[in-house]
CHARMM internal coordinates of N, CA and C (Angstrom, degrees):
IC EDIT
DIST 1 N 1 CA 1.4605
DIST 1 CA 1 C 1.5290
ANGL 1 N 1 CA 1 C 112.11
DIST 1 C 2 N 1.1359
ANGL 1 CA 1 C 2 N 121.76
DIHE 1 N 1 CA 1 C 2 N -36.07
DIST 2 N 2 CA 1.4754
ANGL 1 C 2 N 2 CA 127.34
DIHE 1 CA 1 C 2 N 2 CA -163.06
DIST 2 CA 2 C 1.7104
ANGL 2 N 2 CA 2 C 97.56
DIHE 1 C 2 N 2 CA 2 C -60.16
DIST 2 C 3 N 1.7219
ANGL 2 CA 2 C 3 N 109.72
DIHE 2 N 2 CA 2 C 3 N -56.69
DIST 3 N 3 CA 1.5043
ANGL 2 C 3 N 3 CA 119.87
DIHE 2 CA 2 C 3 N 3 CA -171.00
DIST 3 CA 3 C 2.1141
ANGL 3 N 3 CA 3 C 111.03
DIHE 2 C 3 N 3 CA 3 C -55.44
DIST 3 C 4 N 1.4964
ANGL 3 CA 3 C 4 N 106.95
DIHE 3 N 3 CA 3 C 4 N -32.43
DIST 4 N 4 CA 0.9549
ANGL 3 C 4 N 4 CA 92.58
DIHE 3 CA 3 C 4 N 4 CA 155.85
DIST 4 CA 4 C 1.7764
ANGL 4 N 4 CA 4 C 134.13
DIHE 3 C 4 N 4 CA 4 C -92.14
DIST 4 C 5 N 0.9116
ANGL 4 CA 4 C 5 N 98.60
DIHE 4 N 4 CA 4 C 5 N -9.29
DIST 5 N 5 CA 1.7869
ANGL 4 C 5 N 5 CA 108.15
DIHE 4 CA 4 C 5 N 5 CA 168.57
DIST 5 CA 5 C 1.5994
ANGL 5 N 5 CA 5 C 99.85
DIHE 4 C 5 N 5 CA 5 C -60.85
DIST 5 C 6 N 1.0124
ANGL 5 CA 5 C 6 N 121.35
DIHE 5 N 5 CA 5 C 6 N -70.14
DIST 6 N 6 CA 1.6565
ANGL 5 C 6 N 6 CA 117.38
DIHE 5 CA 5 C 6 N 6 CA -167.31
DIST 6 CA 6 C 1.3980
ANGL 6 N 6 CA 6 C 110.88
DIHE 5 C 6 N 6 CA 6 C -86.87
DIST 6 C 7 N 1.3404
ANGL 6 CA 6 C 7 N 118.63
DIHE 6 N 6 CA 6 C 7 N 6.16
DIST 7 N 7 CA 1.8049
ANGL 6 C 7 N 7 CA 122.54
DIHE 6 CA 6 C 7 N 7 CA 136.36
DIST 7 CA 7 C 1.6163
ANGL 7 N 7 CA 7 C 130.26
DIHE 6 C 7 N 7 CA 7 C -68.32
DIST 7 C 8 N 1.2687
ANGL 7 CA 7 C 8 N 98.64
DIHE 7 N 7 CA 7 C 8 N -35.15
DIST 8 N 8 CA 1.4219
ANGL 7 C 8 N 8 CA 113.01
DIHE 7 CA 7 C 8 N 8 CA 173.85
DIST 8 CA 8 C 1.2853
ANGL 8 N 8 CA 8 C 115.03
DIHE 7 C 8 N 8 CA 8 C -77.55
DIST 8 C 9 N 1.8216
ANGL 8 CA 8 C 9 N 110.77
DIHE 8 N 8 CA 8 C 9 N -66.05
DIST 9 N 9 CA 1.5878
ANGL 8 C 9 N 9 CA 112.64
DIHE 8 CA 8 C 9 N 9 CA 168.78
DIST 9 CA 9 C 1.8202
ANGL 9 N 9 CA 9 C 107.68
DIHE 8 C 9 N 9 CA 9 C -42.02
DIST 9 C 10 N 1.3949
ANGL 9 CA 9 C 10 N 138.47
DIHE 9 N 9 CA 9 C 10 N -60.71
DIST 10 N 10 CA 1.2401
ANGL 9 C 10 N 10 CA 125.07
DIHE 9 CA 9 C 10 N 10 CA 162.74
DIST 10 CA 10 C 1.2479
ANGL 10 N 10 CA 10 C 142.10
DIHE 9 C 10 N 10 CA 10 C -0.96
DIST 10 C 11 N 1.5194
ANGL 10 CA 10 C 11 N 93.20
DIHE 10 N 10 CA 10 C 11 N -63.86
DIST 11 N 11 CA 1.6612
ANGL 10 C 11 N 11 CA 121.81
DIHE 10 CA 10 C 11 N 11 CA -163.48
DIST 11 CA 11 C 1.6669
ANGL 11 N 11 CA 11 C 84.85
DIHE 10 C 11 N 11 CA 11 C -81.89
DIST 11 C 12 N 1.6739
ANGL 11 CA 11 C 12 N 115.85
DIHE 11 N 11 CA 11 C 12 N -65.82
DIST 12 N 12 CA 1.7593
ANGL 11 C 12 N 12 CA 92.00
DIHE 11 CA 11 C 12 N 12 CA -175.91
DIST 12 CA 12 C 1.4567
ANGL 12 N 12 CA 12 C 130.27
DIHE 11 C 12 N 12 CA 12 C -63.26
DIST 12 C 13 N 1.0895
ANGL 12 CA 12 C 13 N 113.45
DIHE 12 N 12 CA 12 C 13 N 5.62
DIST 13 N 13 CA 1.4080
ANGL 12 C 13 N 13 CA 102.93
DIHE 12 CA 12 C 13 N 13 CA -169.24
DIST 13 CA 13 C 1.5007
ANGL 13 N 13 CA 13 C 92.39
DIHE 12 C 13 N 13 CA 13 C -112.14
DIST 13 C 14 N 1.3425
ANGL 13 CA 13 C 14 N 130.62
DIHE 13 N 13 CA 13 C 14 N -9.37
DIST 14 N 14 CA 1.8253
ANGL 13 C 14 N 14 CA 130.35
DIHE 13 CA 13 C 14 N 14 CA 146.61
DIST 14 CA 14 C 1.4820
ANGL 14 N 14 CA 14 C 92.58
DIHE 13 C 14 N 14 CA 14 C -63.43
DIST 14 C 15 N 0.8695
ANGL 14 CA 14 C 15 N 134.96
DIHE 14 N 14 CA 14 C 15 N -58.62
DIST 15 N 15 CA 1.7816
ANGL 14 C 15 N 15 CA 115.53
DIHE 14 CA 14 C 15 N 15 CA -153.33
DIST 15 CA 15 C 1.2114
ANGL 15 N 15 CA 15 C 89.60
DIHE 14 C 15 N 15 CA 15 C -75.45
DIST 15 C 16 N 1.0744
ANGL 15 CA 15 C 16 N 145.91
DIHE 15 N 15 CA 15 C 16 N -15.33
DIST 16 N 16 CA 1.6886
ANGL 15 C 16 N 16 CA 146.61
DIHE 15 CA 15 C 16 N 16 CA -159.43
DIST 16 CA 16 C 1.6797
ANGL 16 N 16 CA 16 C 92.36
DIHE 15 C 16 N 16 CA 16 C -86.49
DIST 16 C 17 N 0.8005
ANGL 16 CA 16 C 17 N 115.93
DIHE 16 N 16 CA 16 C 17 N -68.09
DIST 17 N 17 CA 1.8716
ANGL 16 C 17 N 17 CA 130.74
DIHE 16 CA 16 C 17 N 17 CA 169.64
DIST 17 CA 17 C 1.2946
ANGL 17 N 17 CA 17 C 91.00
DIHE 16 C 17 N 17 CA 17 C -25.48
DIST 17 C 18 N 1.3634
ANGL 17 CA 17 C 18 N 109.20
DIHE 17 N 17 CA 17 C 18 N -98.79
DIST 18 N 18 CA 1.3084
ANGL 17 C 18 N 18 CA 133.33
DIHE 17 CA 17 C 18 N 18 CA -163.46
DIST 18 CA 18 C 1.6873
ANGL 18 N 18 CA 18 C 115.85
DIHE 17 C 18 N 18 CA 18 C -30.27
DIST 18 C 19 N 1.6357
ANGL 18 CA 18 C 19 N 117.08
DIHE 18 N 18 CA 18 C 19 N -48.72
DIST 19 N 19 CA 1.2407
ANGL 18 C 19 N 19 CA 114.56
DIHE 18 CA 18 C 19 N 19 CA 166.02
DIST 19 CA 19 C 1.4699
ANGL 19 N 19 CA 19 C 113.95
DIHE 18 C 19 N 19 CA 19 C -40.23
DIST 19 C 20 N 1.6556
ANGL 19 CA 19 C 20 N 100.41
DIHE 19 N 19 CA 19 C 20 N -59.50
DIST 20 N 20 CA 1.6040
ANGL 19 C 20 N 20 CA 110.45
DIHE 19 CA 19 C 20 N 20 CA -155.35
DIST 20 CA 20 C 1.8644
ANGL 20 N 20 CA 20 C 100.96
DIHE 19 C 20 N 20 CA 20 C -68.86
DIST 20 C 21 N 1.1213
ANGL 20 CA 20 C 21 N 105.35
DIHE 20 N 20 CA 20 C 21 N 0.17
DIST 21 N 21 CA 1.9198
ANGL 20 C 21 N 21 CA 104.94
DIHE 20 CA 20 C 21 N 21 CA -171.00
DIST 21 CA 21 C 1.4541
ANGL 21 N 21 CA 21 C 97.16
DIHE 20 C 21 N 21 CA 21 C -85.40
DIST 21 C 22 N 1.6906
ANGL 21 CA 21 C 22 N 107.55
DIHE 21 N 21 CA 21 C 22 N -45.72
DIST 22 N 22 CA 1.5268
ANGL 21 C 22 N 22 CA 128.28
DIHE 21 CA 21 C 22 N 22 CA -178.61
DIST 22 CA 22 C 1.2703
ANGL 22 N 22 CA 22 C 99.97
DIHE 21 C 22 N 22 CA 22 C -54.49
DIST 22 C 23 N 1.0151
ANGL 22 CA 22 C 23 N 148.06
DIHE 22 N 22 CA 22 C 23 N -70.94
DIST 23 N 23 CA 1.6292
ANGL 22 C 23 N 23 CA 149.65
DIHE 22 CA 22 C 23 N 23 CA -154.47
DIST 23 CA 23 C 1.2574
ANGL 23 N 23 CA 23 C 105.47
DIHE 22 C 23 N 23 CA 23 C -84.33
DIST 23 C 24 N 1.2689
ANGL 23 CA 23 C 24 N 126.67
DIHE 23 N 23 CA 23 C 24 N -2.05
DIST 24 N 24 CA 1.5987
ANGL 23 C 24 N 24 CA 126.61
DIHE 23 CA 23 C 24 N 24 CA 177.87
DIST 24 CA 24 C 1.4073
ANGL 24 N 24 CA 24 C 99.79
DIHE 23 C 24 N 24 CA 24 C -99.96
DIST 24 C 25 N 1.4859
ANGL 24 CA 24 C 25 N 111.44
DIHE 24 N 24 CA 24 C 25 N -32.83
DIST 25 N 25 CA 1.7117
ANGL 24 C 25 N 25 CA 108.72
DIHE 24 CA 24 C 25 N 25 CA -177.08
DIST 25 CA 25 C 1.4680
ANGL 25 N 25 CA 25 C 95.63
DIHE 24 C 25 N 25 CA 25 C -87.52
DIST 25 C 26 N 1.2316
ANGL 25 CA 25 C 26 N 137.50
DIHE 25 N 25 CA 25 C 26 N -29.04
DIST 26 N 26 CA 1.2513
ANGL 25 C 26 N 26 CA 113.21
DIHE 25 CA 25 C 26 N 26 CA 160.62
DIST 26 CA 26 C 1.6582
ANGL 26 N 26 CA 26 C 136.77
DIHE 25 C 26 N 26 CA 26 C -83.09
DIST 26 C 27 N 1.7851
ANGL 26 CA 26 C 27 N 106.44
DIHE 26 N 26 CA 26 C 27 N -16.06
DIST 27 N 27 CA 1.6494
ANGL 26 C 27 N 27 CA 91.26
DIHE 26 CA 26 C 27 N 27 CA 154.42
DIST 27 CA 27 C 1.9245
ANGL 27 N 27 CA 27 C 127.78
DIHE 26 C 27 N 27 CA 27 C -70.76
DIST 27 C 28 N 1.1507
ANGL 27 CA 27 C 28 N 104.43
DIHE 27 N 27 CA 27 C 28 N -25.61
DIST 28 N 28 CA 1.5730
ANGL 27 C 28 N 28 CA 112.24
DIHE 27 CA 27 C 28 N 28 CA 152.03
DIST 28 CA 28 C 1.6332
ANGL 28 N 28 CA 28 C 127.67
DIHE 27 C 28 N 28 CA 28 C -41.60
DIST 28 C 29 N 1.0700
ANGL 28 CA 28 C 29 N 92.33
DIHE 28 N 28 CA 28 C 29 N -49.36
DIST 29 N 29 CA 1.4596
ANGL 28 C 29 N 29 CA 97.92
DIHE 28 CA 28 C 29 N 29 CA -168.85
DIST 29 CA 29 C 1.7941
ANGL 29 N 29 CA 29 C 105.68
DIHE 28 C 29 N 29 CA 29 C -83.98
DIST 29 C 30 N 1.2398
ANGL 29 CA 29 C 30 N 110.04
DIHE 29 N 29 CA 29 C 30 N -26.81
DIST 30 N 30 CA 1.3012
ANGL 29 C 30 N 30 CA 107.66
DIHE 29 CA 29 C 30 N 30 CA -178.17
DIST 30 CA 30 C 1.7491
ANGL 30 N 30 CA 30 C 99.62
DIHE 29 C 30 N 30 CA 30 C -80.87
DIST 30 C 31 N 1.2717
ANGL 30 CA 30 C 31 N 129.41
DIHE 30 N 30 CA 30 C 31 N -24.16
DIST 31 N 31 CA 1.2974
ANGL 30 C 31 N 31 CA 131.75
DIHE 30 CA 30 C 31 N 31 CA -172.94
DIST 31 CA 31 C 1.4034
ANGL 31 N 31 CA 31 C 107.73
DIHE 30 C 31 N 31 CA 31 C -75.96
DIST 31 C 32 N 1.7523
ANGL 31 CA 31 C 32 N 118.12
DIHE 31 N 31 CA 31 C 32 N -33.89
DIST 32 N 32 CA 1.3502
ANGL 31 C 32 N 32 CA 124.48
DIHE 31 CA 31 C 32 N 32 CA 171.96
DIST 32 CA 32 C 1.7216
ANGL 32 N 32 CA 32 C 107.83
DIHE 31 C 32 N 32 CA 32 C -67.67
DIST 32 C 33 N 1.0013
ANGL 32 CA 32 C 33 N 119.30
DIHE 32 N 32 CA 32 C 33 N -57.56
DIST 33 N 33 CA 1.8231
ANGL 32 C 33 N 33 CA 128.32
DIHE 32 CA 32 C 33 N 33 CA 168.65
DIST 33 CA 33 C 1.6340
ANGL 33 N 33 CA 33 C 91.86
DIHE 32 C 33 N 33 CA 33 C -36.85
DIST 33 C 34 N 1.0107
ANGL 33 CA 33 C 34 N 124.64
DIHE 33 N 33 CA 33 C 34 N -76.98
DIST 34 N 34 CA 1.8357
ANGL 33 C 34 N 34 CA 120.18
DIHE 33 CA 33 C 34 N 34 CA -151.66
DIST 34 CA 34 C 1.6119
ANGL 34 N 34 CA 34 C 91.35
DIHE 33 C 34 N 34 CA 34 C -67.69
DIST 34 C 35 N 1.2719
ANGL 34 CA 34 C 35 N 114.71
DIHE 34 N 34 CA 34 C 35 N -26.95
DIST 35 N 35 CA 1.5273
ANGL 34 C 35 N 35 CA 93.30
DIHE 34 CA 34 C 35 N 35 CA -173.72
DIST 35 CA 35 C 2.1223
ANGL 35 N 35 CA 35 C 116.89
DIHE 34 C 35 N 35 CA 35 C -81.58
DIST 35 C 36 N 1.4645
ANGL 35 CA 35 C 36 N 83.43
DIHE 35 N 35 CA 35 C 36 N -22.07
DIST 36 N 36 CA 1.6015
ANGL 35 C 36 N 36 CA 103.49
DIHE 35 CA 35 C 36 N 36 CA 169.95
DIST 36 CA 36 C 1.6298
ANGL 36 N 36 CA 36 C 116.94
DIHE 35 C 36 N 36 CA 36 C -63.36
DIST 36 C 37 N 1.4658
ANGL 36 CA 36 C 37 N 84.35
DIHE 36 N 36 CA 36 C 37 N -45.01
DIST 37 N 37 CA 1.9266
ANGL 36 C 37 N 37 CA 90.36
DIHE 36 CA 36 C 37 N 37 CA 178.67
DIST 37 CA 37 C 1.3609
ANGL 37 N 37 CA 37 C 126.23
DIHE 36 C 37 N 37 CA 37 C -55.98
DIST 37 C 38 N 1.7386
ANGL 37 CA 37 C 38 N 93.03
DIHE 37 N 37 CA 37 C 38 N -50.57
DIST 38 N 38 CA 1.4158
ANGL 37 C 38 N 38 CA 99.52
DIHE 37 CA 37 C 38 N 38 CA 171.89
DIST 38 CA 38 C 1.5812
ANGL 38 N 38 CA 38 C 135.93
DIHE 37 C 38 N 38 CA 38 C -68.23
DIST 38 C 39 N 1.4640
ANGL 38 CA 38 C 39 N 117.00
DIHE 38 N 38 CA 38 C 39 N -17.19
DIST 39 N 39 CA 1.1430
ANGL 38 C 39 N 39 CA 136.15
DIHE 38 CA 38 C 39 N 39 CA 164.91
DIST 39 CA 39 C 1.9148
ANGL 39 N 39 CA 39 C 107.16
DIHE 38 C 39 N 39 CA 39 C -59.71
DIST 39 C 40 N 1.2248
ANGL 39 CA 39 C 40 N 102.39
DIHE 39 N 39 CA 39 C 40 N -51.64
DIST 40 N 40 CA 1.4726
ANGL 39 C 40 N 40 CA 99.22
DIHE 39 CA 39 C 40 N 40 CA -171.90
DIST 40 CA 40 C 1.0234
ANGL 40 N 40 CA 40 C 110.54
DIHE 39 C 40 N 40 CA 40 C -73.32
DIST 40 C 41 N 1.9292
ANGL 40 CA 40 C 41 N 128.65
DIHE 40 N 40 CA 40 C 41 N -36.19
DIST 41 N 41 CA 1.2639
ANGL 40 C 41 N 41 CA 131.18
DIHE 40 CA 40 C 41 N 41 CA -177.75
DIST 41 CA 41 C 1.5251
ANGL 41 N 41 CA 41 C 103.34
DIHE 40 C 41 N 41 CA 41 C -57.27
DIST 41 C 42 N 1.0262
ANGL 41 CA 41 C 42 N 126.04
DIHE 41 N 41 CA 41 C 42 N -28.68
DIST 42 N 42 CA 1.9814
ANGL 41 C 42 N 42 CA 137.11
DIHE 41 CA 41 C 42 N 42 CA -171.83
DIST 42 CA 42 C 1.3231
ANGL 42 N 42 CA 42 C 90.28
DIHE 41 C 42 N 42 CA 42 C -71.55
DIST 42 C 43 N 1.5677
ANGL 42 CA 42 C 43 N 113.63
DIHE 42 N 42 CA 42 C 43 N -61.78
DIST 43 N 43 CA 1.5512
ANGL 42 C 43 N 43 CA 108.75
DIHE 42 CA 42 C 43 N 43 CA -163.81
DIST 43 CA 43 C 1.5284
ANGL 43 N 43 CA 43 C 118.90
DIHE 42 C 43 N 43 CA 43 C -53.99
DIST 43 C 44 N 1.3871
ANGL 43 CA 43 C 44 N 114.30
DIHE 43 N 43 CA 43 C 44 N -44.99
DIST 44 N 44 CA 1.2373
ANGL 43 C 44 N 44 CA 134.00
DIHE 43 CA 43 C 44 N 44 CA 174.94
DIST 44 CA 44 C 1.8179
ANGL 44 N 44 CA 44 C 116.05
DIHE 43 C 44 N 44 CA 44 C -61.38
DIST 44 C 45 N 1.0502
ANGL 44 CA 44 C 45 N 105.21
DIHE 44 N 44 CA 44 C 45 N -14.85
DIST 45 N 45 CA 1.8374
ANGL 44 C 45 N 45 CA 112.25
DIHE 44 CA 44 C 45 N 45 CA -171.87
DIST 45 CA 45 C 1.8684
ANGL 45 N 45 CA 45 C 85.41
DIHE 44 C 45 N 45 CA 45 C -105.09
DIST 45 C 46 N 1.4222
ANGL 45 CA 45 C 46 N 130.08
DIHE 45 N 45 CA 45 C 46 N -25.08
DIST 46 N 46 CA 1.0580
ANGL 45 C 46 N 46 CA 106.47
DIHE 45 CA 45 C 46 N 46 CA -178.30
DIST 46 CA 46 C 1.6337
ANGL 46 N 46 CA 46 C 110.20
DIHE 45 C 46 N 46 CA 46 C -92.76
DIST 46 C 47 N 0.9467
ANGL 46 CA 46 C 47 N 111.18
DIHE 46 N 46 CA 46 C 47 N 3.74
DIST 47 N 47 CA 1.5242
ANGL 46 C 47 N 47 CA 126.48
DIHE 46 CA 46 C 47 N 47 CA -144.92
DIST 47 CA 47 C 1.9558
ANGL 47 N 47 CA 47 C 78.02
DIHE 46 C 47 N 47 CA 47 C -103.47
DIST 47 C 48 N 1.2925
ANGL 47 CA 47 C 48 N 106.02
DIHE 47 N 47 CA 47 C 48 N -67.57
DIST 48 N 48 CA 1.3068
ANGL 47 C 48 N 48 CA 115.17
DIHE 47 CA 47 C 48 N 48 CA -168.41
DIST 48 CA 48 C 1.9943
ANGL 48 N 48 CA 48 C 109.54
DIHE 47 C 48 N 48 CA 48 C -50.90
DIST 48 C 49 N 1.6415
ANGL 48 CA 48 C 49 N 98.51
DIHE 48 N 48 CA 48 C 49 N -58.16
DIST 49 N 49 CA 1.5777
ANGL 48 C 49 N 49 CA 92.75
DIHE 48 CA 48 C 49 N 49 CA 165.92
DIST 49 CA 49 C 1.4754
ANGL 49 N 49 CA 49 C 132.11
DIHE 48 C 49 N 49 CA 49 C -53.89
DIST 49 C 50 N 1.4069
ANGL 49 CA 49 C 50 N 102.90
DIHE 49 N 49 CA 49 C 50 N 1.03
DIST 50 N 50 CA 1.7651
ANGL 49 C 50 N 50 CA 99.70
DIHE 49 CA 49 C 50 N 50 CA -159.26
DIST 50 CA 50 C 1.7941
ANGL 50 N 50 CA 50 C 77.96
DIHE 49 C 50 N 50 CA 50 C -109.72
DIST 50 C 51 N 1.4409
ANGL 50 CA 50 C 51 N 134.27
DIHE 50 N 50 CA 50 C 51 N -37.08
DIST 51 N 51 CA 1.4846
ANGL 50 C 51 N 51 CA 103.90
DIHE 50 CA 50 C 51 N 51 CA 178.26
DIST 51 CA 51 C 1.7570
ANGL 51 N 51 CA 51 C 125.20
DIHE 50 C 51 N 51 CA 51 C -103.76
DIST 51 C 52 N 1.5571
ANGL 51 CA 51 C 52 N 94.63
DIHE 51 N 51 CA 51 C 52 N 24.30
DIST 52 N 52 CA 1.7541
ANGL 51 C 52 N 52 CA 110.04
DIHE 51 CA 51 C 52 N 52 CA 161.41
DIST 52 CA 52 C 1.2648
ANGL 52 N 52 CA 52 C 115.54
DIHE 51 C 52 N 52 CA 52 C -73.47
END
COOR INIT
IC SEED 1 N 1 CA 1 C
IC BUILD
């Protein structure tokens, strides 16, 4: 039992990683998007005042 206990504990604590890698590359990526958005929303508000 033991050899599969610390096969199992192993294996979850890789998927345990692996989740937390996943949700870090996606709070990143959502931080790059909002920071993208807001750049264009600027461009577009200057864009808009410049042909009023």
């Amino acid at each position: 039992m033991q050899i599969y206990r610390d096969l199992i504990r192993g294996d979850f604590e890789t998927y345990i990683a692996e989740v937390q890698d996943y949700f870090r590359c996606l709070d990143e990526e959502r931080a790059r998007a909002f920071s993208e958005a807001r750049e264009v929303s600027e461009d577009y508000g200057r864009f808009i005042d410049a042909i009023e």
